[in-house]
DOLUM-456481 format. One record per residue: residue in one letter; x negated, y, z of N, C-alpha, C in turn. Coordinates in steps of 0.2 Angstrom, whole numbers, plus 5000, padded with zeros to 4 digits. Example, Ala and Ser with C-alpha at 12.3 -4.5 7.8 and 13.67 -1.06 7.14 Angstrom:
residues 2
a493449725039493849785039493449845039 s493649895035493249955036493650005039 
This chain:
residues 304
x505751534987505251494989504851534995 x504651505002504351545009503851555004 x503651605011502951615008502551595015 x501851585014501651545019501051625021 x501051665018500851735021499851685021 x499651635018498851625017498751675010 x498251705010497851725004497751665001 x497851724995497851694986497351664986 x496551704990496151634985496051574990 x496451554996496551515000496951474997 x497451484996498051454990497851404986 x497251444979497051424977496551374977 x496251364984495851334984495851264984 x496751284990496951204993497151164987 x497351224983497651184976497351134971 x496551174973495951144969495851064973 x496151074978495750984982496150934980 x496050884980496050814980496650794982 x496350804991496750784994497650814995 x497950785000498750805001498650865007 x498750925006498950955011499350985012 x499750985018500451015019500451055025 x500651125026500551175033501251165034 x501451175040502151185044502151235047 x502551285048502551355054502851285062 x502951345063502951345072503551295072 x504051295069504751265068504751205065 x504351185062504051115060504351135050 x504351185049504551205040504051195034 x503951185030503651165026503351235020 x502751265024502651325020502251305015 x501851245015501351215009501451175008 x501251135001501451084999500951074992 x500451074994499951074988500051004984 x499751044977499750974971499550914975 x499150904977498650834980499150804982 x499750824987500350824991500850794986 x500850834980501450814976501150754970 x500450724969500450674966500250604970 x500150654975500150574982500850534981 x501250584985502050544987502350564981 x502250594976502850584970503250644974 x503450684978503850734981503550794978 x504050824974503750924969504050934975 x503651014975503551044981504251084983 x504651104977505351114977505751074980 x505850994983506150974984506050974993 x505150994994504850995001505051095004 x504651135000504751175002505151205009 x505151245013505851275016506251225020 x505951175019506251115024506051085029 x506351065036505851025041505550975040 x504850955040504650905038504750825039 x505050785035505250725033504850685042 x505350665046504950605048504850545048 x505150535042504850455039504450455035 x503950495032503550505029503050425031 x502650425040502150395040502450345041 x502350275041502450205045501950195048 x502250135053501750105056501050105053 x500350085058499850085056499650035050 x499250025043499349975041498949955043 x498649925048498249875052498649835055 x499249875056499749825061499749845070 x499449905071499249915079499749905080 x499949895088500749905090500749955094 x500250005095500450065099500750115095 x500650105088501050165084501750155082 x502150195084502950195082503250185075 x503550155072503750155067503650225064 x504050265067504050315063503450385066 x502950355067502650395069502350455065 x502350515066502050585063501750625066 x500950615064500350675065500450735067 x500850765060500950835061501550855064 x502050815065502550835073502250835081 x501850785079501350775087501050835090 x500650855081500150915083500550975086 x501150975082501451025086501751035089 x501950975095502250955100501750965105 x501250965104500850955109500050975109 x499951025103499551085100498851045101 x498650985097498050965097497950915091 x497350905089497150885083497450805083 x497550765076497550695077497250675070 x496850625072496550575066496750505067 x497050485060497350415063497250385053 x497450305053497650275049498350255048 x498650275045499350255044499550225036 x500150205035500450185029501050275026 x500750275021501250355017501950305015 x502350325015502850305010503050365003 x502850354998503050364993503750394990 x504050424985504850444983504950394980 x504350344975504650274973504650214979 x504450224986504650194990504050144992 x503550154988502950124987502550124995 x502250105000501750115006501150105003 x500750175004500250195000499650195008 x499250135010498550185017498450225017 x498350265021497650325019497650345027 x497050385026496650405031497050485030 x497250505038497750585038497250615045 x497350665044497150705050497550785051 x497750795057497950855058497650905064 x497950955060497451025067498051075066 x498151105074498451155074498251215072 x498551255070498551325068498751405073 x498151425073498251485079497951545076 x498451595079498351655076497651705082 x497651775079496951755084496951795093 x497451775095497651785101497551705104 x497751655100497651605101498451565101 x498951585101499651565101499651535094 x499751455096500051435089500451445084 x500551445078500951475073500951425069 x500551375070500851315064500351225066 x500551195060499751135058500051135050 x499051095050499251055044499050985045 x499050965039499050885038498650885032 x498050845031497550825027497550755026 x497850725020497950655018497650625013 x497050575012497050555009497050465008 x496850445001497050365000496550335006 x496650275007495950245010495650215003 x495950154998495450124996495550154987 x495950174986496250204981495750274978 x495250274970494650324968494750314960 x494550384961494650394953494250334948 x493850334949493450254947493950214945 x494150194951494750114952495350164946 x495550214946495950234944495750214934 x495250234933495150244926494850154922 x494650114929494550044928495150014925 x495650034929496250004929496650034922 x496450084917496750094914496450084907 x495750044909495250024903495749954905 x495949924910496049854909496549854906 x496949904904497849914903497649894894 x497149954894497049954886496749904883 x496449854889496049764885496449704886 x497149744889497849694888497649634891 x497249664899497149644905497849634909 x498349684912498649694914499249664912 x499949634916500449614916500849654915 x501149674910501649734908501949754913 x502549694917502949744923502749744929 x502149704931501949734938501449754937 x500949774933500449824932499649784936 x499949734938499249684941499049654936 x498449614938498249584933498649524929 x498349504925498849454922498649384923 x499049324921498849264923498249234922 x498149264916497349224913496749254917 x496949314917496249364922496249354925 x496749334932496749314939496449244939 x496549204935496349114933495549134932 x495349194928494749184926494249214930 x494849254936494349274941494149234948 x494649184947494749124952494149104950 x494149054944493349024941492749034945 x492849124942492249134944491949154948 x492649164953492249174963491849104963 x492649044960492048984962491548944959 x491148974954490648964950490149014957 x490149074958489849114960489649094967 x490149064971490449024976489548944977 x489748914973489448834970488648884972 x488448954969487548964971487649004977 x488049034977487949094985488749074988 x488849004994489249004998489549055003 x489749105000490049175005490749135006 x491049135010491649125010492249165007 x492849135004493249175001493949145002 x494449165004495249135001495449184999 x496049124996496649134991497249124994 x497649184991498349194993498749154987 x499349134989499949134984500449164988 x500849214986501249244987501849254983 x502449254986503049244982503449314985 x504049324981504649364983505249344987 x505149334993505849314995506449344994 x507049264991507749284987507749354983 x507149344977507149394971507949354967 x508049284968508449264965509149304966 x509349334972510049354973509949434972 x509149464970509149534969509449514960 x509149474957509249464950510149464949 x510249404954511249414953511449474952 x511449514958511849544959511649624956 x510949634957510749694952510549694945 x510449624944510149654935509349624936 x509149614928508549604929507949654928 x508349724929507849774930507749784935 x508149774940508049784945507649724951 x507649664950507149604950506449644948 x506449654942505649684940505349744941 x506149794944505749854946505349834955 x505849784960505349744965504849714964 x504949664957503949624959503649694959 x503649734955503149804953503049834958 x503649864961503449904969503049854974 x503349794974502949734979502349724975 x502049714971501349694969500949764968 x501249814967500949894969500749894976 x501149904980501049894990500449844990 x500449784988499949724990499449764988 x499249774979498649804978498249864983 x498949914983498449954989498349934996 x498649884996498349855004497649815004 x497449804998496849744998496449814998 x495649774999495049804998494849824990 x494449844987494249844980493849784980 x493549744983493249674981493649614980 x494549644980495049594982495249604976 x495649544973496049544967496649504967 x497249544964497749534964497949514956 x498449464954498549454948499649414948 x499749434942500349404941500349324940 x500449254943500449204945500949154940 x501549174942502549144941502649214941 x503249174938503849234939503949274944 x503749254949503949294956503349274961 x502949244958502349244963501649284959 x501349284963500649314964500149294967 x499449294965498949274965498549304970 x497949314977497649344980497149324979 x496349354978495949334980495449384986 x495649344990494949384995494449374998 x493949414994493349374993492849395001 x492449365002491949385010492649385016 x492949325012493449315020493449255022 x493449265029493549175032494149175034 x494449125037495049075039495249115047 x494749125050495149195054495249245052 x494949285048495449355044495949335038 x496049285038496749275033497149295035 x497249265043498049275045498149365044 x497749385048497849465050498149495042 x497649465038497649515029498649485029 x498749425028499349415027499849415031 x499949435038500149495043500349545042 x499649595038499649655035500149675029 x499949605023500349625017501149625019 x501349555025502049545024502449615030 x502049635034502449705035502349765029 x501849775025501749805020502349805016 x502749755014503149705009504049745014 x503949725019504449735022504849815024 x504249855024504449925023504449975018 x504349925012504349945007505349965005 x505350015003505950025001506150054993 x506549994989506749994983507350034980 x507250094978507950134978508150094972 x508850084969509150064963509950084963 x509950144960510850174959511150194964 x510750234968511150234974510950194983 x510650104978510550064987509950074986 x509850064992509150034995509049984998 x508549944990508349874995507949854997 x507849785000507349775007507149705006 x506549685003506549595001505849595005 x505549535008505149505012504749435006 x504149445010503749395004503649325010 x503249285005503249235009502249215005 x501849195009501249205010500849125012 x500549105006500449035006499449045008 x499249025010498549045010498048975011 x497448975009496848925011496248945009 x495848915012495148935012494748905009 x494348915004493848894998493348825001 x493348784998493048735004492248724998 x492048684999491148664994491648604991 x491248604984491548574978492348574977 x492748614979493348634976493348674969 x494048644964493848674959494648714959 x494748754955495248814954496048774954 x495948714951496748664952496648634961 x496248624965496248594972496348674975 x496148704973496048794976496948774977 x497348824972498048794968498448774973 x498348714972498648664975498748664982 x498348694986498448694993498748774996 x498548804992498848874993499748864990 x499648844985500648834984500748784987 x500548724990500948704998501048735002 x500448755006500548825009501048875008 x501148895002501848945002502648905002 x502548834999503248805001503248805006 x502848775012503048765020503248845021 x503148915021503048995021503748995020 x504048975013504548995010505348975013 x505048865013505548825017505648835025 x505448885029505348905035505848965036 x506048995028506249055030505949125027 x505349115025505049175022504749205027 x504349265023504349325028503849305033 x503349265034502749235036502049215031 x501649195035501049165032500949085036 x500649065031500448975032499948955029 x499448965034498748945031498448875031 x498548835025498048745024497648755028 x497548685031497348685034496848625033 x496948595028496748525025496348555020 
């Protein structure tokens, strides 16, 4: 295993952080690899160590900017061109999951000033220990849908209610998503129904960390899902469901060897005064028929 030549209680310290940290020498190698690092992406440090570092790691921004490159990388850059970067990007995961977060890098100089390395500082954007120990109280009150880990039908219906009950004294506006898997049917064929369930999971994991925490996500159909996002109006729908369906798209599902690639399809409409949870429904699942019947892999916001 290299040794990155930092003191032990330097070491130690990064190991104590939260966040992901990863040092590179001169040559773009991977001399660190802190815990943070290895429960972020699921990548043990044995399998990083001593290797050049991965450029697939970042995707595109997940805001959707168009000036970042698909495969663009912080910490290649920093050392390409020996200066700091702070940016938003999408992590990809070893389960293939696209996780936000907030990254930053700085180069490393020895004290002549000649660069000898960077590092990279990564953490979640909306993702906290809070949300994390929430989500495992909701597991334990048989809140959650066993195979995609979101909420389940009743709770998403019941959280529907009560935006629109909520809605009826304080008119904030809010829409709803319906979201499907586009041709789960032909992942079912051909690979099995584990493999069908181990996509809704990875696709309704990605959705989740792309919402806000005041956003909720629930298991809908067999293959569709529920969004609610609340404090939104009818101009930021598109962009949100713009954001989930490249989310969706670069998401990549390891299974025996292939790598699959399935696209969603994104029904949306906005909360109108005296609408009730079946009109909510009903206009958001037309809305994803015309999405679906077009081809998939889009958004179609009622309009009615």
């Amino acid at each position: 295993m290299p040794d990155s030549g930092l003191p032990q209680l330097h070491r130690i310290l990064l190991e104590a952080l939260p966040q992901a940290i990863c040092v590179v020498n001169r040559d773009g190698k991977v001399l660190l690899w802190s815990a943070g690092a290895e429960q972020m992406t699921g990548y043990f440090r044995q399998e990083i160590l001593g290797r050049p570092f991965p450029n697939n790691f970042h995707q595109e921004d997940h805001e959707g900017s168009p000036d970042t490159p698909k495969h663009f990388s912080p910490l290649l850059e920093t050392l390409r061109e020996g200066h700091p970067v702070s940016t938003h990007l999408s992590l990809r995961t070893k389960s293939g999951q696209l996780l936000p977060v907030r990254l930053r890098t700085v180069p490393l100089r020895d004290d002549n000033g000649a660069m000898i390395g960077a590092a990279e500082i990564c953490e979640t954007v909306y993702k906290s220990e809070i949300a994390e120990r929430r989500q495992a109280r909701l597991g334990a009150f048989g809140c959650l849908d066993p195979i995609t880990g979101v909420l389940n039908h009743s709770l998403i219906q019941a959280r529907l209610k009560e935006s629109l009950n909520i809605y009826a004294l304080y008119p904030i506006p809010f829409c709803v998503l319906c979201v499907s898997v586009d041709n789960l049917k032909n992942v079912r064929q051909r690979y099995g129904q584990a493999a069908a369930d181990s996509t809704l999971r990875l696709i309704a994991q990605t959705i989740q960390s792309a919402l806000r925490p005041i956003d909720f996500i629930g298991r809908w159909l067999d293959q569709e899902f529920l969004v609610i996002l609340n404090e939104c109006v009818e101009f930021d729908v598109h962009t949100v469901g713009d954001r989930l369906c490249k989310s969706a798209r670069q998401t990549e599902i390891s299974w025996w060897g292939d790598v699959l690639h399935v696209t969603i399809s994104v029904g949306a409409t906005v909360v109108h005064d005296h609408d009730a949870a079946s009109s909510v429904i009903s206009r958001a699942e037309s809305a994803l028929r015309e999405s679906s019947e077009a081809g998939g892999n889009r958004v179609v916001v009622s309009t009615s």
